[in-house]
N, C-alpha and C positions, 0 to 999 in steps of 0.2 A: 522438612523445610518450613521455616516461618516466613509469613509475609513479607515481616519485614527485612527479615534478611534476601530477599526477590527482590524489594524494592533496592538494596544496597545492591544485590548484583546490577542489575537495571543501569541504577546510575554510574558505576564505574564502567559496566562496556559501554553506556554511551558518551562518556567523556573520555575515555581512551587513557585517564589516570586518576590515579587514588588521592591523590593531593586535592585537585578538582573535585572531586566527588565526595571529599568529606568535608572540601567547606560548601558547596550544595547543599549536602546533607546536615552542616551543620553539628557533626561528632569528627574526634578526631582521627587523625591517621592511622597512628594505631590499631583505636578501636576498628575501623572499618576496618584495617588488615588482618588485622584477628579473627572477624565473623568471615571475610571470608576465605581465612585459611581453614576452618573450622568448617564452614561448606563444602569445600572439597576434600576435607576428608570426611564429609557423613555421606556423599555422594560417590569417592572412591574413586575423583575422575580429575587431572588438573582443567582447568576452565579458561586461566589467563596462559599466556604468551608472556612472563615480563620484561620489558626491554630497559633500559637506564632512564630514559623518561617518559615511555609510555608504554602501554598494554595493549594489545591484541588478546580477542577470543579464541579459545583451540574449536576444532571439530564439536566437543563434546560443549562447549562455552556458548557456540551458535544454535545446539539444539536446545539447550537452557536459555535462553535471551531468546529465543521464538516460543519457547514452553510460558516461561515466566510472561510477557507483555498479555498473552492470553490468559493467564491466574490473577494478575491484577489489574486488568483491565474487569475482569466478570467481576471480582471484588469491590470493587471501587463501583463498579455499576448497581451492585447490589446493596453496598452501604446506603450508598447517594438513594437508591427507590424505599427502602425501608425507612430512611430518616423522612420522610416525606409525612404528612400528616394535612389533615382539614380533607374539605370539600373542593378545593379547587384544581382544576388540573395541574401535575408536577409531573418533576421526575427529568429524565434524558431519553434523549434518542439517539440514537447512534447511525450515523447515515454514509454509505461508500457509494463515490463516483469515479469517475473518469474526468481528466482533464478534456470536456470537453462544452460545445455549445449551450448542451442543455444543464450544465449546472448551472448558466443565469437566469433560467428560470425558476430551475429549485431553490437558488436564492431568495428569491422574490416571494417564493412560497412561504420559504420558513421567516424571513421577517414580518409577512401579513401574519403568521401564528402567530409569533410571539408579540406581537399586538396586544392581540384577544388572551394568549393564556403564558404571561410575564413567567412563571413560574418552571416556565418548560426551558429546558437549556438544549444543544444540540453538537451533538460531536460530531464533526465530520472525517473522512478517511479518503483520500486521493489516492486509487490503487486499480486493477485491473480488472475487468468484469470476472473474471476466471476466480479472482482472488473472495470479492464481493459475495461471491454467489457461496463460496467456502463458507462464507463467516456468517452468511445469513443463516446456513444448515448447522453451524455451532452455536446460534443465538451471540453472535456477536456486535453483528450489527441488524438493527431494526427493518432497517430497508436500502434497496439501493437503485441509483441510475445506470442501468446496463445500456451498452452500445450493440448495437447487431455486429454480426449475426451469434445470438446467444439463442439457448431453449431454456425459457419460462413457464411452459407449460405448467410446472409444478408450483409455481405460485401464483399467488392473486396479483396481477400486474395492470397495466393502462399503458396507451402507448401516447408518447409526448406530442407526435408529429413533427417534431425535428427532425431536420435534415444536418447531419455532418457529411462535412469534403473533405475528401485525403489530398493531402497537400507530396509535393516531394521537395527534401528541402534541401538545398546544394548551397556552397558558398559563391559570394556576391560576385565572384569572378568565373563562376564555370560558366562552361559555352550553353547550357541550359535556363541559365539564369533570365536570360532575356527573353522569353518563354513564356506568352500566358497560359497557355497549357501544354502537355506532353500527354503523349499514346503510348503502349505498350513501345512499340520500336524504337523510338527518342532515346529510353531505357536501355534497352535488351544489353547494350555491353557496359552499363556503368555497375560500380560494387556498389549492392543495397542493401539496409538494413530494416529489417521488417520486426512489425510488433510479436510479443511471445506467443500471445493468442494462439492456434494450431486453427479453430475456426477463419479467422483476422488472415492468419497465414497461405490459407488453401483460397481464402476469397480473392487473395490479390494475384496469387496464381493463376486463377482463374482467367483473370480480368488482364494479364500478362498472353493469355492465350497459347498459340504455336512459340514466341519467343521462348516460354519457362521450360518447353523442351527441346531448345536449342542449345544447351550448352548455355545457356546465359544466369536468369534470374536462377533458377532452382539451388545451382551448385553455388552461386556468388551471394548466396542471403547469408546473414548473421544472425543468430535469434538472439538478438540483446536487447532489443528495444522491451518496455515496458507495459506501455500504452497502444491501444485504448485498453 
């Protein structure tokens, strides 16, 4: 597999069509349809779904588009540090958080950096401490803002002193809404949706108390949420 043909996969499953992706890309239809017909068979596997005006990934297309954003993500991170040259500090850093409180201060951080060392650019990545802590053990990303309860143990960490609040979020008309705060009980028979976390997940259990083994929160959670 060539780079650049990752990168042409790339851009057609995230435009959902070849049309789109090859005036992105800037070559034509054809050509894009070509390489990646020719992809799928040095691979031996279909990739697309095609439908009349747009495409869908197969099984085997979604572990290729999770495989691929990691080969040219380390690529591109590696071009970018080699092209680097002088005495002054350069390069990228690659940083994953959580949508939460204490990314305004890591904001604040990395704009007084790049103050002092212009040179330095900074990616950042909005995804789940579970996920963060993967990418750091793949050298993917440099560093991150984890949310408790996580174990850091194995790396060199500091703790922010931020305090985040769990909020529960209902629409503007349920009988909860008027509510400056709710208890476990408030709860116990509404449908909840709780973050993926399995840490995150057993914490609120917890904090649910006698309700989570009443027949209520345990059996009525969703694991869909994302976050923290």
């Amino acid at each position: 597999m060539e780079l650049r043909v990752l990168r042409y996969f790339l851009a057609v499953a995230e435009e959902g069509n070849i049309t789109w992706a090859a005036q992105l890309l800037r070559i034509s239809q054809p050509t894009l349809s070509r390489q990646l017909k020719q992809l799928e068979e040095e691979l031996g596997v279909t990739l697309f779904e095609r439908g009349s005006h747009t495409i869908t990934l197969t099984e085997e297309g979604r572990l290729l588009h999770e495989r691929a954003q990691t080969i040219v993500s380390l690529a591109d991170k590696t071009e970018f540090e080699l092209k680097q040259s002088g005495n002054n500090l350069s390069g990228e850093i690659a940083v994953g958080c959580g949508e939460v409180r204490g990314m305004t201060l890591l904001s604040q951080r990395m704009a007084a950096f790049r103050e002092q060392h212009p040179n330095v650019r900074f990616r950042v990545t909005s995804t789940t401490s579970d996920i963060i802590q993967e990418r750091i053990e793949q050298g993917l990303i440099d560093f991150g803002l984890l949310t408790d309860p996580v174990d850091a143990s194995q790396y060199e960490f500091l703790c922010t002193g931020i305090t985040e609040h769990w909020s529960a979020m209902v629409p503007g008309n349920h009988p909860l809404a008027e509510r400056e705060s709710l208890t476990p009980q408030n709860l116990k028979d509404a449908p909840l949706l709780f973050p993926v976390r399995t840490p995150v997940h057993n914490l609120l259990l917890n904090w649910f108390g006698q309700y989570a083994d009443q027949g209520g929160a345990q059996r009525r959670v969703s694991h869909a949420g994302t976050h923290p």
